[in-house]
MARTOR-420887 format. One record per atom (N, C-alpha, C, CB): residue number from 1; x, z, y; atom name. Coordinates in steps of 0.05 Angstrom, whole numbers, always signed. Last residue first. Glycine has a CB too. Layout:
<atoms>
i/px/pz/py/at
NUM/X/Z/Y/CA
...
</atoms>
This chain:
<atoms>
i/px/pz/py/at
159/-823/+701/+375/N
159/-808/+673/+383/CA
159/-801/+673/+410/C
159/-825/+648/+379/CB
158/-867/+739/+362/N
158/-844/+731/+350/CA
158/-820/+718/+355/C
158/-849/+722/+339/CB
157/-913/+723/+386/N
157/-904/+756/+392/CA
157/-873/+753/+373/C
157/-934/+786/+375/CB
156/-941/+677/+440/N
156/-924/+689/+412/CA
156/-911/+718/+418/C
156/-897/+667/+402/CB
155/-1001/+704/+481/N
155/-960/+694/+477/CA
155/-958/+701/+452/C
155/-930/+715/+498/CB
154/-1070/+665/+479/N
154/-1043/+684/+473/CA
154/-1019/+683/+475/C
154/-1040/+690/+454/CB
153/-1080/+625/+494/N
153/-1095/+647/+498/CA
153/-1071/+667/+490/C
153/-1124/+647/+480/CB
152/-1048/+567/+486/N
152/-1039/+587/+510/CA
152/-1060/+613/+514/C
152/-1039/+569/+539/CB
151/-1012/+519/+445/N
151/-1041/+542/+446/CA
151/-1033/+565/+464/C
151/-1050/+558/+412/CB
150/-981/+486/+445/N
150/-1007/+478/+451/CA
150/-1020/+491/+454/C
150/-1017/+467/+441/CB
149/-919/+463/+474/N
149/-943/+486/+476/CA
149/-961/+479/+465/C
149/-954/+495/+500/CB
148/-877/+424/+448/N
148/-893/+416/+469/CA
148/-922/+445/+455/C
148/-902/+371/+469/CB
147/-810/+430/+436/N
147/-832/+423/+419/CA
147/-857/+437/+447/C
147/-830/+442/+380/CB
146/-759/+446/+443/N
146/-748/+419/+443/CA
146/-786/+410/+438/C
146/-717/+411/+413/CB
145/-756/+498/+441/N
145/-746/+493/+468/CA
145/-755/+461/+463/C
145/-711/+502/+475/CB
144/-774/+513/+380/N
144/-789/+522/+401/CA
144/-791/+500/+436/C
144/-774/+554/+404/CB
143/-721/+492/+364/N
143/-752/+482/+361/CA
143/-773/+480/+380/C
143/-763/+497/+344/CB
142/-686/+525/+377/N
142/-681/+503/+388/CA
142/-711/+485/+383/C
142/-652/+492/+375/CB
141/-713/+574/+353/N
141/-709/+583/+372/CA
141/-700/+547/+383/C
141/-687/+612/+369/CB
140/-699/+553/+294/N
140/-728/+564/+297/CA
140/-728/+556/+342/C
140/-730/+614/+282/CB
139/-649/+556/+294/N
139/-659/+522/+292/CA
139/-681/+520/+298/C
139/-660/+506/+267/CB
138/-634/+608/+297/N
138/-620/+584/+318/CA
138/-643/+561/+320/C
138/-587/+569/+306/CB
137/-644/+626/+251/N
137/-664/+631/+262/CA
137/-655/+613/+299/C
137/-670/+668/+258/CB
136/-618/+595/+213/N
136/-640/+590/+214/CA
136/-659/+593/+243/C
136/-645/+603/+194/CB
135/-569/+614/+229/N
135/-575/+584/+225/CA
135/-600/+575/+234/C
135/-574/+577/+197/CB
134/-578/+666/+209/N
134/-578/+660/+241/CA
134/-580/+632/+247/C
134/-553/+670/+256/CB
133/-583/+657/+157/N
133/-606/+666/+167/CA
133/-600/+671/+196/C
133/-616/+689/+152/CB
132/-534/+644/+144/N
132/-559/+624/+145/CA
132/-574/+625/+161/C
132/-575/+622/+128/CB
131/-506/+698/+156/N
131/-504/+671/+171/CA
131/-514/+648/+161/C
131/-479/+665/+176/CB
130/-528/+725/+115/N
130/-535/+735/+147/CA
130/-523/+709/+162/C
130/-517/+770/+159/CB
129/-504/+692/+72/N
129/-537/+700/+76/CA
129/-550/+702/+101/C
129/-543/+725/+67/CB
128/-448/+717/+84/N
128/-459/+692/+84/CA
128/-489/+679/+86/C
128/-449/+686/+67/CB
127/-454/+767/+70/N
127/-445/+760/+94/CA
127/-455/+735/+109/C
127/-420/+760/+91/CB
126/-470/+771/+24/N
126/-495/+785/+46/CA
126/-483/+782/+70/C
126/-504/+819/+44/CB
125/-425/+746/+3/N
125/-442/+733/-8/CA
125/-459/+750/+21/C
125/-448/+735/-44/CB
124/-395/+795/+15/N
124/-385/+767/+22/CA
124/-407/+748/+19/C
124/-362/+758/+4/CB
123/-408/+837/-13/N
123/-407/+832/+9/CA
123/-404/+811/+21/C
123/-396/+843/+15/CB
122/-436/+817/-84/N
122/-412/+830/-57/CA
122/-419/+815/-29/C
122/-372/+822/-65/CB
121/-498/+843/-116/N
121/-482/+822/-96/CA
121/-463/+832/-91/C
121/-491/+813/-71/CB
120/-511/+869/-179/N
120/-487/+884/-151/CA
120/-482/+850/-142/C
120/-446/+909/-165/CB
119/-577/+844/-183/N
119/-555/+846/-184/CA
119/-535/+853/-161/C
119/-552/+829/-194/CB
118/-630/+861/-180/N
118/-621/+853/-206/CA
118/-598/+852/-204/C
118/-630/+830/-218/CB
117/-647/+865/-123/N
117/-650/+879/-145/CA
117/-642/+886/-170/C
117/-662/+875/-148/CB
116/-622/+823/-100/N
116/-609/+850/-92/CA
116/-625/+876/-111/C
116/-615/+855/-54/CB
115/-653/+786/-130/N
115/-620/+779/-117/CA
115/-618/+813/-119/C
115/-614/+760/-76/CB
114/-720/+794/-118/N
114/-703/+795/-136/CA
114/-665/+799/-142/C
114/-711/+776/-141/CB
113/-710/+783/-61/N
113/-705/+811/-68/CA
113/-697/+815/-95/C
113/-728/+827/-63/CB
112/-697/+737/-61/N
112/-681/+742/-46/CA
112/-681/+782/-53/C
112/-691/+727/-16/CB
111/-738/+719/-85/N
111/-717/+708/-92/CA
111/-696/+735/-79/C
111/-716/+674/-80/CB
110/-782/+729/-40/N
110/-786/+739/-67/CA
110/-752/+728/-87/C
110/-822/+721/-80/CB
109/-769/+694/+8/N
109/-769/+723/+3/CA
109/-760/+742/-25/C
109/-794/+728/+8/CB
108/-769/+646/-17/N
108/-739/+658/-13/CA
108/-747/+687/-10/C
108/-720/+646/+16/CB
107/-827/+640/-20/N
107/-815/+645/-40/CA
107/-780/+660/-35/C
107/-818/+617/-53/CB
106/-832/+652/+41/N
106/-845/+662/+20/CA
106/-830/+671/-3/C
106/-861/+644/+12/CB
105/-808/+595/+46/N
105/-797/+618/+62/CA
105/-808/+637/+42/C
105/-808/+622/+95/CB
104/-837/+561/+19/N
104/-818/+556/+8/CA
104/-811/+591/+20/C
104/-802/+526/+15/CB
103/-886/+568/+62/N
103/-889/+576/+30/CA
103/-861/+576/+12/C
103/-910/+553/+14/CB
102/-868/+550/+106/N
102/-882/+578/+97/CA
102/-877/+583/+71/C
102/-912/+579/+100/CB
101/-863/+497/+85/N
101/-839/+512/+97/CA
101/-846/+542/+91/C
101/-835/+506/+131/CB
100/-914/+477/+73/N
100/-899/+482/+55/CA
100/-869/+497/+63/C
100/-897/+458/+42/CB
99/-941/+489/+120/N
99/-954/+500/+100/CA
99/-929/+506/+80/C
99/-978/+481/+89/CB
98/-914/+450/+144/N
98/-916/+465/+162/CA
98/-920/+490/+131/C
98/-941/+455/+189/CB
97/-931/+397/+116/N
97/-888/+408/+122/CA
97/-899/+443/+130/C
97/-860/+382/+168/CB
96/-980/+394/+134/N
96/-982/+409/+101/CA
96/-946/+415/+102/C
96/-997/+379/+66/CB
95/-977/+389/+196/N
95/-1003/+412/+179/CA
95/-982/+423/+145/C
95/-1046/+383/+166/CB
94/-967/+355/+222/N
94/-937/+371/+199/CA
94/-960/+389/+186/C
94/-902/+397/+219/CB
93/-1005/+324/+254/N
93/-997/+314/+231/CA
93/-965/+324/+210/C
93/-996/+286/+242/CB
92/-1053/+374/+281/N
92/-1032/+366/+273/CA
92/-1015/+344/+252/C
92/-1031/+382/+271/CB
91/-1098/+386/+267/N
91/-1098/+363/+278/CA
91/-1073/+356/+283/C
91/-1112/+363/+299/CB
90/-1086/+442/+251/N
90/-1100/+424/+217/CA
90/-1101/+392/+240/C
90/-1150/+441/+198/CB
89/-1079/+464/+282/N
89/-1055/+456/+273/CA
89/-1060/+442/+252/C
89/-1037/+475/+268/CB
88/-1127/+483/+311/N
88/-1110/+462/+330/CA
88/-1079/+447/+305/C
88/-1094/+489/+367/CB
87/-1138/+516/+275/N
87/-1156/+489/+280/CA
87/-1134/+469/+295/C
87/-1187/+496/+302/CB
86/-1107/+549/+271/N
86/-1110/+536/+258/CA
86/-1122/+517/+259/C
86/-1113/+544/+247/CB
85/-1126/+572/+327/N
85/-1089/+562/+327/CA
85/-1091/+539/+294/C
85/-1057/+605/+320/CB
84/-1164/+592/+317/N
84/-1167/+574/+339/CA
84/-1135/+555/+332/C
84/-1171/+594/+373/CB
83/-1155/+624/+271/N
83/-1173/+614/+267/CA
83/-1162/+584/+288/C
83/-1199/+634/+273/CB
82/-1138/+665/+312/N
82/-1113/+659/+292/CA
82/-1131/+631/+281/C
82/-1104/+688/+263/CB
81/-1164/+683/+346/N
81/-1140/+668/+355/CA
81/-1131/+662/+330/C
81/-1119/+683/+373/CB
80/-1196/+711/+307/N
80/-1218/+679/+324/CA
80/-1193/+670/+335/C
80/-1252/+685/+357/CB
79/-1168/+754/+285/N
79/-1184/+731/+276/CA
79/-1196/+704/+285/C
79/-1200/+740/+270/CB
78/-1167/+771/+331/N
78/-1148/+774/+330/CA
78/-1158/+743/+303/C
78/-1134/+807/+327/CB
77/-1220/+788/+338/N
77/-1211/+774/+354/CA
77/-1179/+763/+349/C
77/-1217/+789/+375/CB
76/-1236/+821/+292/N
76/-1244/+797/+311/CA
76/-1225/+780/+314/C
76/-1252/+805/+336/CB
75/-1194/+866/+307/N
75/-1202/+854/+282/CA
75/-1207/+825/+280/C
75/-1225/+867/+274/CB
74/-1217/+891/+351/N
74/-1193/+879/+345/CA
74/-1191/+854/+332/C
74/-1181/+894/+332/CB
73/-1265/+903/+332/N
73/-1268/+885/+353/CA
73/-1236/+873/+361/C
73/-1283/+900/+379/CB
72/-1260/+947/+307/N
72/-1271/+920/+292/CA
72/-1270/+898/+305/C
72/-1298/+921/+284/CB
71/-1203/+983/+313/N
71/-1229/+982/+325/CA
71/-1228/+952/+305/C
71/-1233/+983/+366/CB
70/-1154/+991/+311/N
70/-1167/+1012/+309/CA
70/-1192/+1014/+319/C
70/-1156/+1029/+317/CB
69/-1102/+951/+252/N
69/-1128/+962/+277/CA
69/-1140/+982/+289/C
69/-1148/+957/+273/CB
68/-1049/+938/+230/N
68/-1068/+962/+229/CA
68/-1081/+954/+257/C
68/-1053/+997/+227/CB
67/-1024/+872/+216/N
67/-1017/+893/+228/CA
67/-1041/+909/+229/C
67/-1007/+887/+252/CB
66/-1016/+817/+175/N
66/-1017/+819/+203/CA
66/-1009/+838/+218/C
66/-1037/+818/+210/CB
65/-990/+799/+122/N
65/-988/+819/+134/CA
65/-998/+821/+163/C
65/-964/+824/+131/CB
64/-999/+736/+98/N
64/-980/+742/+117/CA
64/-988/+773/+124/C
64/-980/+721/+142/CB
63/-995/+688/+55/N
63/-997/+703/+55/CA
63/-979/+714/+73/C
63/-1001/+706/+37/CB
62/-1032/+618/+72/N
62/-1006/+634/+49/CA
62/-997/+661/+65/C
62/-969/+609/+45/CB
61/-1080/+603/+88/N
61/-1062/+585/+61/CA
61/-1034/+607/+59/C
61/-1050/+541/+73/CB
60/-1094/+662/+62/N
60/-1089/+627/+55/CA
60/-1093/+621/+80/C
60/-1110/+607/+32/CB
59/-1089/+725/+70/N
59/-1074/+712/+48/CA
59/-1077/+683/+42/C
59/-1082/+726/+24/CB
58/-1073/+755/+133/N
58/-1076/+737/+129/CA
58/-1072/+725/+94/C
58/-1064/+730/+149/CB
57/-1098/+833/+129/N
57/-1069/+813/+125/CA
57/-1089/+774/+121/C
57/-1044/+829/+80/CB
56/-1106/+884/+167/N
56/-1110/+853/+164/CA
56/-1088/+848/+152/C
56/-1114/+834/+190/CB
55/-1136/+959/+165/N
55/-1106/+939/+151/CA
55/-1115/+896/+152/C
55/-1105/+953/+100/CB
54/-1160/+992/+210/N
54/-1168/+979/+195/CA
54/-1141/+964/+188/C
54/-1191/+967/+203/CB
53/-1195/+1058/+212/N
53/-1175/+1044/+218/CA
53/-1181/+1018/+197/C
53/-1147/+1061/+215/CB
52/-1238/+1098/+201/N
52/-1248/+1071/+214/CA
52/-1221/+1051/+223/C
52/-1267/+1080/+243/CB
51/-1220/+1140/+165/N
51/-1212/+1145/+202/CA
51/-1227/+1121/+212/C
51/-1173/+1141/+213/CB
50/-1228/+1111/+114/N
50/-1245/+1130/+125/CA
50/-1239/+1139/+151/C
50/-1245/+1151/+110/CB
49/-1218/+1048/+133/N
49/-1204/+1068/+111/CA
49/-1223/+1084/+125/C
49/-1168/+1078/+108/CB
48/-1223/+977/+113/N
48/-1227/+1003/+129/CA
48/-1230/+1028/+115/C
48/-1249/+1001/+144/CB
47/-1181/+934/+101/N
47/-1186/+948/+88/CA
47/-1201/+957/+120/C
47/-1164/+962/+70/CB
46/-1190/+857/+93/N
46/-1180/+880/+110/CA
46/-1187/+908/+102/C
46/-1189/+878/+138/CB
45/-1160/+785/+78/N
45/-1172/+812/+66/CA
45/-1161/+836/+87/C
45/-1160/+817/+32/CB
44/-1172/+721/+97/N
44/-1178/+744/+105/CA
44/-1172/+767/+88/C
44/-1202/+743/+110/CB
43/-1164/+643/+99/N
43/-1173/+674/+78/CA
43/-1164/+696/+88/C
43/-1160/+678/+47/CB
42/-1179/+577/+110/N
42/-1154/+607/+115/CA
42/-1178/+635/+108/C
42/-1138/+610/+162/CB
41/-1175/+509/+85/N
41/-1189/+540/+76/CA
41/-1167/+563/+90/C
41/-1191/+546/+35/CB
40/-1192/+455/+94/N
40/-1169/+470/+101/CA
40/-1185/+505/+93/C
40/-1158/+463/+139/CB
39/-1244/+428/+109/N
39/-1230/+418/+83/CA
39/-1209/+445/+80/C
39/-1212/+384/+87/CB
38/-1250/+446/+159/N
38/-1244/+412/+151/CA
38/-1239/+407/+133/C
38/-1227/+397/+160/CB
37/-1243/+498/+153/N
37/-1239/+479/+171/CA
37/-1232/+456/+153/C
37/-1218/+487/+192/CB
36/-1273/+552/+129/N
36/-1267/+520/+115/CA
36/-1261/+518/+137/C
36/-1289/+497/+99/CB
35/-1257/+625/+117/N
35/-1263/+599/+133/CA
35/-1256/+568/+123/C
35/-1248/+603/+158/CB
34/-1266/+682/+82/N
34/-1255/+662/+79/CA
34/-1272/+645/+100/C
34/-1253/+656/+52/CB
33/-1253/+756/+80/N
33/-1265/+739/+93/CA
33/-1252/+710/+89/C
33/-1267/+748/+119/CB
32/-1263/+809/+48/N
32/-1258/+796/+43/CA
32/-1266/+765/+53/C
32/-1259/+806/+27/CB
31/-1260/+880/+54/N
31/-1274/+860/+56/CA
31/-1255/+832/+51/C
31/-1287/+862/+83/CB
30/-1260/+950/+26/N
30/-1246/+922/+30/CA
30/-1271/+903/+39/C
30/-1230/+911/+0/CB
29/-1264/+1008/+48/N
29/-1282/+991/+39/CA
29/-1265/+964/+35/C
29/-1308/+990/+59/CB
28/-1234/+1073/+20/N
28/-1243/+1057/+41/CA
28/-1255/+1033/+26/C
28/-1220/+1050/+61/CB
27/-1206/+1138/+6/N
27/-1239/+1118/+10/CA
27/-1234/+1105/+25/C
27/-1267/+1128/+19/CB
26/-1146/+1159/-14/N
26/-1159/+1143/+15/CA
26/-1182/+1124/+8/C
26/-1133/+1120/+32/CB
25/-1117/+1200/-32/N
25/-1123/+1186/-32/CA
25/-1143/+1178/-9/C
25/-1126/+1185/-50/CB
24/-1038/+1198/-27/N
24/-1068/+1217/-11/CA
24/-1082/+1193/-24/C
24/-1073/+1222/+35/CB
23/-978/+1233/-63/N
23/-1007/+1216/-71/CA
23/-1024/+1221/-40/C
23/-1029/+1235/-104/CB
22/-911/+1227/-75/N
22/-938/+1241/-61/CA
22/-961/+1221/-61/C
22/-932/+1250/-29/CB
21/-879/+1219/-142/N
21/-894/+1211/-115/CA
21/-912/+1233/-99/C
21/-913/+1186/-121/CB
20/-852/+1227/-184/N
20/-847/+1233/-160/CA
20/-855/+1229/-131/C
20/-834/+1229/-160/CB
19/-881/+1216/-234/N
19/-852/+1193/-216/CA
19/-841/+1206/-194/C
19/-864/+1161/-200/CB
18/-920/+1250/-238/N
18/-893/+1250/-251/CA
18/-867/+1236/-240/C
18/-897/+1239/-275/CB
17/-949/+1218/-192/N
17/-936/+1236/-186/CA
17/-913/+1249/-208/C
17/-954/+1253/-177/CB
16/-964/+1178/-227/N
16/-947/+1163/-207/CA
16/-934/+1192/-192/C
16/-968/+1141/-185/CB
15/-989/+1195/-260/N
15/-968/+1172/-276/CA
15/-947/+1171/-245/C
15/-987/+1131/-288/CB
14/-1031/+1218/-230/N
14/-1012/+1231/-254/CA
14/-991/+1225/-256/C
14/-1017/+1229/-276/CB
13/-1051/+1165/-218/N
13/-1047/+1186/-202/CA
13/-1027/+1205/-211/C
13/-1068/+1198/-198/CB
12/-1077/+1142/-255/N
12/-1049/+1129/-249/CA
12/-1034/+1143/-226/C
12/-1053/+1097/-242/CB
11/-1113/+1174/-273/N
11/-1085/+1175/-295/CA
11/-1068/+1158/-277/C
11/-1088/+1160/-333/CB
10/-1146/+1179/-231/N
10/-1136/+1200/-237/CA
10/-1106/+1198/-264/C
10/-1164/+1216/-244/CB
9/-1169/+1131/-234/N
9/-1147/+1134/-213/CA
9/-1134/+1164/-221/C
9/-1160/+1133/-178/CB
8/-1194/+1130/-285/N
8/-1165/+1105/-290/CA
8/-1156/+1122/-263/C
8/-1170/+1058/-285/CB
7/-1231/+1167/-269/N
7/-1221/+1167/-295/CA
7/-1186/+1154/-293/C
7/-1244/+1146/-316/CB
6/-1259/+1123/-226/N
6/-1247/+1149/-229/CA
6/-1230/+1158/-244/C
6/-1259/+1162/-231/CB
5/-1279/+1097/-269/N
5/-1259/+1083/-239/CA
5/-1245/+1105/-237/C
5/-1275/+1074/-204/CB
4/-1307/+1118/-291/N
4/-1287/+1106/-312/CA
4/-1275/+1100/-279/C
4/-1297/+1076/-342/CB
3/-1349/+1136/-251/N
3/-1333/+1151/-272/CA
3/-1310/+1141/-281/C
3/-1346/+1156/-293/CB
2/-1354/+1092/-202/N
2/-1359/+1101/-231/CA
2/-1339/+1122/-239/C
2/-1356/+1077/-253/CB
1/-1363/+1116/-133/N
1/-1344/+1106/-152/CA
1/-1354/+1113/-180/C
1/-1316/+1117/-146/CB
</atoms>
């Protein structure tokens, strides 16, 4: 690491234990993996941290958190199903509804924390919220029942 890298982690280290934080720091390597299908781009970033653990998150077409590894061969593979499922969904004709639902969802995230950040909601309103969001997750769950398998190497881990 440069000096000046150094330098900056040590003041935002400072900055952040005045705050009250506990600090570890953690050497690790990032990588940064991108695929074309057809035009369709899906994007990769994973950390490996000095234990050899490893962080995936999916960030395109739109950004998802995967889950910690503990081998490279996870990693993989977990990559070549996700990859395979994309291929099969870029032949899809909801490919870009599909993309933009994600992405709207996304955004409600970010809305949604804003909401409870910025302002005292009442109860009534997080009442009503929690009954969209069973709406929702009803319509997810009647989808599923009413919409034809296509990809069977793996079980959904969600649905």
């Amino acid at each position: 690491m440069s000096r000046l890298l150094d330098a900056e982690l040590t003041i935002q280290t400072m900055k952040l234990r005045q705050m009250g934080a506990k600090i570890k720091t953690i050497n690790s390597k990032m990588c940064y993996v991108k695929f074309d299908i057809s035009g369709f781009e899906v994007a990769y970033v994973y950390n490996i941290n000095k234990d050899g653990n490893y962080f995936l998150e999916r960030i395109k077409p739109y950004p998802l958190a995967i889950r910690e590894f503990y081998d490279e061969e996870q990693v993989i593979e977990i990559i070549e199903i996700d990859l395979e499922q994309f291929k099969n969904a870029i032949n899809s004709h909801n490919i870009q509804s599909f993309i933009d639902i994600n992405r709207r969802l996304h955004q409600s995230i970010k809305k949604f924390e804003d909401l409870f950040l910025y302002y005292n909601v009442p109860q009534s309103e997080c009442d009503r919220i929690i009954d969209l969001l069973d709406q929702i997750d009803a319509e997810l769950k009647d989808t599923k029942l009413s919409s034809n398998r296509i990809y069977f190497r793996k079980e959904p881990e969600n649905i």
